[in-house]
C-alpha positions, 0 to 999 in steps of 0.5 A: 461455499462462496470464496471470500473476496479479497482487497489488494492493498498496495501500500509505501511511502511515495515513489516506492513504486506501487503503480510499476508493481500493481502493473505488472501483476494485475492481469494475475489478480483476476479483478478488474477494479483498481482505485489509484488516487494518483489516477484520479489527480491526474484528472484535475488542472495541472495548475493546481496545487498538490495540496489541494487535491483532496477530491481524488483521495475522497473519490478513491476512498468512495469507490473502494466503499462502494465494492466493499458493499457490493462485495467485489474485489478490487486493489487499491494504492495508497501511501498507508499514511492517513487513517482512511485506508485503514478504516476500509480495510476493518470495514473490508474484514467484517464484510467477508473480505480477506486483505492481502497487502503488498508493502514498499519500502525503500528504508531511507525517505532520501531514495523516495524524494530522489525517485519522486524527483526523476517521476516529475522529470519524465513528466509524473506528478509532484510530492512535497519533500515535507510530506515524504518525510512524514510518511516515511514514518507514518506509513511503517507507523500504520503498518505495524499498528494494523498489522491484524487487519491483515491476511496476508503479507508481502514485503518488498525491498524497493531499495533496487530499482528491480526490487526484491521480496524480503518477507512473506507472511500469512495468517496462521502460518510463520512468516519467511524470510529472506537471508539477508533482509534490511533492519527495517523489515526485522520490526515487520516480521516481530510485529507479525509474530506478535499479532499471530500471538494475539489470535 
């Protein structure tokens, strides 16, 4: 029986440090399709506004359908903040898939605009203040709405630069915590029982 293939969802408000983390295991995926917007952004004129740059999104999105159909596992980073990656994911569960999500937090929106900040010194892309506000609260929001599209869960605190794995859970089995956790992992951790309840 063929396994099933597997989307890598790597998930958190902006500059909680996907990019550095999908870096560093990437080689131990075993796929070599991965779909980063910000990638794709960096393509365009740096004199154009970040709020135009609607293309990459789409181009990312158009990409990761394409392996979908075609069966492939791939990653993909994505704030978690609009209903687009969502949609993929369903999509990616009735294709056969399996959705395995690394997911970032930081728990204060403060540390992400700071992070973003030292990003555009070192020569990264900008990111409004105003939309990392509002994905601080979209991205936890979609997480625990979707929480059923996913297999398989790693929660990482980024509040550190290093960052630490605070929660690890997977379809049918309780998920593990570590001893001391941040509050706003304790909302994850409920959600998931909940959803393993439903199945």
């Amino acid at each position: 029986m063929t396994p099933s293939p597997i989307i890598y969802v790597f998930a958190g408000n902006n500059g909680s440090g996907k990019s550095t983390i999908r870096n560093l295991i990437a080689d131990q995926l075993g796929i070599s399709v991965h779909i980063d917007p910000d990638a794709l952004a960096r393509g365009l004129d740096v004199g154009q506004s970040e709020r135009l740059k609607i293309s990459p999104g789409k181009e990312a999105i158009k990409l990761a359908r394409e392996c979908v159909r075609e069966r492939r596992g791939f990653s993909i980073e994505t704030t978690l903040a609009g209903g687009n990656v969502v949609r993929l994911m369903r999509d990616a569960r009735a294709n056969g898939f399996k959705v395995a999500m690394l997911y970032l937090g930081l728990g204060d929106y403060r540390l992400n605009i700071e992070r973003v900040a030292a990003r555009v010194r070192n020569g990264g892309h900008d990111i409004p203040t105003e939309d990392i506000i509002r994905r601080h609260t979209t991205s936890i929001q979609n997480l625990l709405s979707h929480i059923d599209l996913i297999d398989h869960l790693v929660v990482i605190d980024k509040s550190t630069r290093s960052g630490e794995i605070v929660l690890q859970a997977e379809r049918r089995v309780s998920p593990g915590l570590v001893k001391s956790v941040p509050s706003w992992v304790h909302t994850i951790k409920e959600k998931w029982n909940e959803s393993m309840q439903l199945k």
